[in-house]
C-alpha positions as CSV (number, residue, x, y, z in Angstrom):
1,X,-16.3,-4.9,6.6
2,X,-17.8,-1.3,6.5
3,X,-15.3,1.4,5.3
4,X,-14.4,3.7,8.5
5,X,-12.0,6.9,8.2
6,X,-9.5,4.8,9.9
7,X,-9.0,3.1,6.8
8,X,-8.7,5.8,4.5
9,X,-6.5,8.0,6.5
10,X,-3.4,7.0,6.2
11,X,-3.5,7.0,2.5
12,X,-4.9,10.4,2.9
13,X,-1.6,12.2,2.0
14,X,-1.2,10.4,-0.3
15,X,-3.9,11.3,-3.4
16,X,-5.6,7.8,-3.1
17,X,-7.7,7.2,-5.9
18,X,-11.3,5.6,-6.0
19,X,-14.6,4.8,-7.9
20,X,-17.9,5.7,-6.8
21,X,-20.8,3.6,-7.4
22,X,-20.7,2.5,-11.2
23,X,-19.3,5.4,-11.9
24,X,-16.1,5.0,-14.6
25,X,-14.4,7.9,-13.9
26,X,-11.6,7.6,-11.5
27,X,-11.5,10.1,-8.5
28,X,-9.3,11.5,-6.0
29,X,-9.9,11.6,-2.4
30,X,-8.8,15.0,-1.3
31,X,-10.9,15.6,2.6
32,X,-13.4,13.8,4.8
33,X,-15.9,15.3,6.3
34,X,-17.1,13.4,9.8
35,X,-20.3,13.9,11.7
36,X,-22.5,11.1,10.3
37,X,-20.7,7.6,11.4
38,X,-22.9,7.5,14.5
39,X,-26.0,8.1,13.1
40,X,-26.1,6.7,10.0
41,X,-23.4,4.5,9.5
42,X,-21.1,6.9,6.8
43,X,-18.9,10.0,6.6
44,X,-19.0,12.2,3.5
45,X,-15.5,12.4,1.0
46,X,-14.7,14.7,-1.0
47,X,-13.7,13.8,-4.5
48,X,-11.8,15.7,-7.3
49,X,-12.1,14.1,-10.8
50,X,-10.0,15.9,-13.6
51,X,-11.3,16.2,-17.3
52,X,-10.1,18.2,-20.4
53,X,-11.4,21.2,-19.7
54,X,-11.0,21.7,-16.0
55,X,-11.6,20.0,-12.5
56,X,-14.7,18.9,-10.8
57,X,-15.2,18.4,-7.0
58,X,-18.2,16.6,-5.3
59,X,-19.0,14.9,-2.4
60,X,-20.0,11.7,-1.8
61,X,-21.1,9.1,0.7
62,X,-18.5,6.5,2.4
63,X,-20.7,3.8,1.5
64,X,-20.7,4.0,-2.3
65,X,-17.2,4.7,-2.9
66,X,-14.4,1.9,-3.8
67,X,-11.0,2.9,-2.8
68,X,-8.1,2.1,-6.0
69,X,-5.7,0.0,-4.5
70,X,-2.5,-2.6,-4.9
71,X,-2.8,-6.1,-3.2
72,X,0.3,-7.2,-1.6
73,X,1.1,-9.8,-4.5
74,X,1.7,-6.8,-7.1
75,X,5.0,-6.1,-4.5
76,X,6.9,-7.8,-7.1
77,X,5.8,-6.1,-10.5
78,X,6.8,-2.6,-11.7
79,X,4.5,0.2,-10.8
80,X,4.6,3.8,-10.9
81,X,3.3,6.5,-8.6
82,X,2.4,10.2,-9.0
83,X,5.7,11.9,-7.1
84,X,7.6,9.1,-6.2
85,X,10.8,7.9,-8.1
86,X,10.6,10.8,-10.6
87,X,7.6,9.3,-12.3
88,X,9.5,6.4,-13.3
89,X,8.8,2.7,-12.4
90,X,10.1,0.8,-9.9
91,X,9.4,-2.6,-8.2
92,X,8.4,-2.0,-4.7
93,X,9.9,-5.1,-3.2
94,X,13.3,-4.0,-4.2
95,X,12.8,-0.7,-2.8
96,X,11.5,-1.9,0.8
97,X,14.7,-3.7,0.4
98,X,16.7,-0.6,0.6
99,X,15.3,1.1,2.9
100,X,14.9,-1.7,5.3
101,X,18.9,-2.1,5.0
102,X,20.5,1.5,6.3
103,X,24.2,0.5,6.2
104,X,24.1,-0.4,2.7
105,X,26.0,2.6,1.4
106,X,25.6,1.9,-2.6
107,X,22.0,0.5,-4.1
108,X,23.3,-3.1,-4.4
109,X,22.7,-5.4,-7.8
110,X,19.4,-7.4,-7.2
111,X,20.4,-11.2,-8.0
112,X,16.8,-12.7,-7.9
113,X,13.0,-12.0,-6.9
114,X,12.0,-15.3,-4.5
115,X,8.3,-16.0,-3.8
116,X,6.8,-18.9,-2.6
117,X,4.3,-20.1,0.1
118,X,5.4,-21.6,3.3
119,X,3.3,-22.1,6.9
120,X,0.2,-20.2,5.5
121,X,2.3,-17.3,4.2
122,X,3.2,-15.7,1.1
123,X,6.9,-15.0,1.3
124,X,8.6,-12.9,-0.9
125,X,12.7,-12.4,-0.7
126,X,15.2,-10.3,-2.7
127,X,18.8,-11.7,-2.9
128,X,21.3,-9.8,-4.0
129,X,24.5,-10.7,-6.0
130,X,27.0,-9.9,-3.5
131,X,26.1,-12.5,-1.3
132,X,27.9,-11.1,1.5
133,X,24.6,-8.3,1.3
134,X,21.5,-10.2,3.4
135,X,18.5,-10.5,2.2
136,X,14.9,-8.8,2.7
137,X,12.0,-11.2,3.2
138,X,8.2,-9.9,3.3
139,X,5.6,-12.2,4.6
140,X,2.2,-12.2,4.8
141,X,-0.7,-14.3,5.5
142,X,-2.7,-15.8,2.5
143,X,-5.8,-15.7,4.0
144,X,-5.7,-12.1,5.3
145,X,-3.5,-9.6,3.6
146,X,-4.5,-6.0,5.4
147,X,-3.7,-5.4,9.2
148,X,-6.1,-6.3,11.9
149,X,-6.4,-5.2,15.5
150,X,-4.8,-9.0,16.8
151,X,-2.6,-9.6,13.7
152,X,0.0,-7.1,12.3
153,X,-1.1,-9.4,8.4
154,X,3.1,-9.2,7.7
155,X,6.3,-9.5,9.0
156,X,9.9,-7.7,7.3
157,X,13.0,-9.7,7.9
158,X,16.9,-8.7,6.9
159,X,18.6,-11.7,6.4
160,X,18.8,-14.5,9.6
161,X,19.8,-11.2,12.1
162,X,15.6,-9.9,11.9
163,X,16.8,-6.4,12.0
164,X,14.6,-4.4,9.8
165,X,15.6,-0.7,10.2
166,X,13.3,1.9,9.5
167,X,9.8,0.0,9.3
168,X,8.0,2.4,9.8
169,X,9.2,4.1,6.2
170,X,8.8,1.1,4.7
171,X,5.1,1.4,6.2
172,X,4.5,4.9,5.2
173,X,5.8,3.7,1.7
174,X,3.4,1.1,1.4
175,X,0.2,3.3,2.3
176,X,1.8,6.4,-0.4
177,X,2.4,3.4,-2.9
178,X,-1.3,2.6,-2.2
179,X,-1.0,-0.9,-1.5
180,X,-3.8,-2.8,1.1
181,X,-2.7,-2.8,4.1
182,X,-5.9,-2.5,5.3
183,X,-7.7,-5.4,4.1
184,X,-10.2,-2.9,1.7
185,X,-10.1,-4.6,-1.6
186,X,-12.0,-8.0,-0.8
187,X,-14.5,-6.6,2.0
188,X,-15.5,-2.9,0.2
């Protein structure tokens, strides 16, 4: 799959990090420039890359850059982001958990992590002690974990009653967590 700006702009706001070429310096994306796709195939991105004694900004063709990013299966280890959580790490399974849960009015004790594979899926739940709390589940597909025009690539369930509130902020996490929603890391 070629790279389009379709797949870099929701992580845009984000400070998504990438490699160019061979290069072993680690970049940030901070604009796209559009006006060649039609022609030739490629936009231009800007990159910043930060050393000790200041920063330096270049540009550089779609084609030869390689965009930093989580597969779905790291949902269950502990990451940390630039300006999320404080700095600190968190597991971002157990946060989709709260915010896919609205009514919860304390951050309830996580019991157990729960992965396993099931109908071609990779399911992941979080139960909590309490079990009168429901449960999150995260699915996706094993064979395709980004989104595609036909296939959302995952489903978010709360317990038997499907009623996932705020998805969307779970998707928006997701993209500012930079995880692959977008199928990038196998076809770049």
């Amino acid at each position: 799959m070629k790279l389009e700006l379709k797949h870099l702009a929701p992580y845009l706001p984000y400070g998504l990090k990438c490699k160019v070429d061979n290069d072993k310096i680690i970049s940030t994306i901070i604009g796209i420039e559009k006006g060649y796709e039609d022609k030739y195939g490629w936009f231009w991105i800007t990159c910043a890359k930060r050393f000790a004694n200041g920063t330096s900004f270049n540009r550089q063709s779609s084609n030869i850059i390689k965009p930093i990013l989580h597969p779905l299966s790291d949902l269950t280890k502990p990451i940390k982001v630039e300006g999320y959580n404080d700095g600190k790490e968190f597991v971002p399974i157990v946060e989709m958990a709260k915010i896919a849960d609205c009514h919860f009015k304390f951050i309830p004790d996580v019991k157990e992590i729960k992965e396993f594979k099931e109908d071609g899926c990779n399911i992941i739940q979080v139960h909590y002690v309490d079990d009168r709390n429901p449960y999150f589940e995260f699915s996706y597909s094993i064979e395709d974990s980004g989104f595609r025009e036909n296939n959302d690539g995952f489903t978010m369930t709360l317990n038997i009653l499907n009623a996932v509130h705020n998805p969307y902020t779970i998707v928006k996490r997701l993209y500012q967590w930079h995880f692959d929603l977008e199928g990038l890391i196998e076809s770049v």
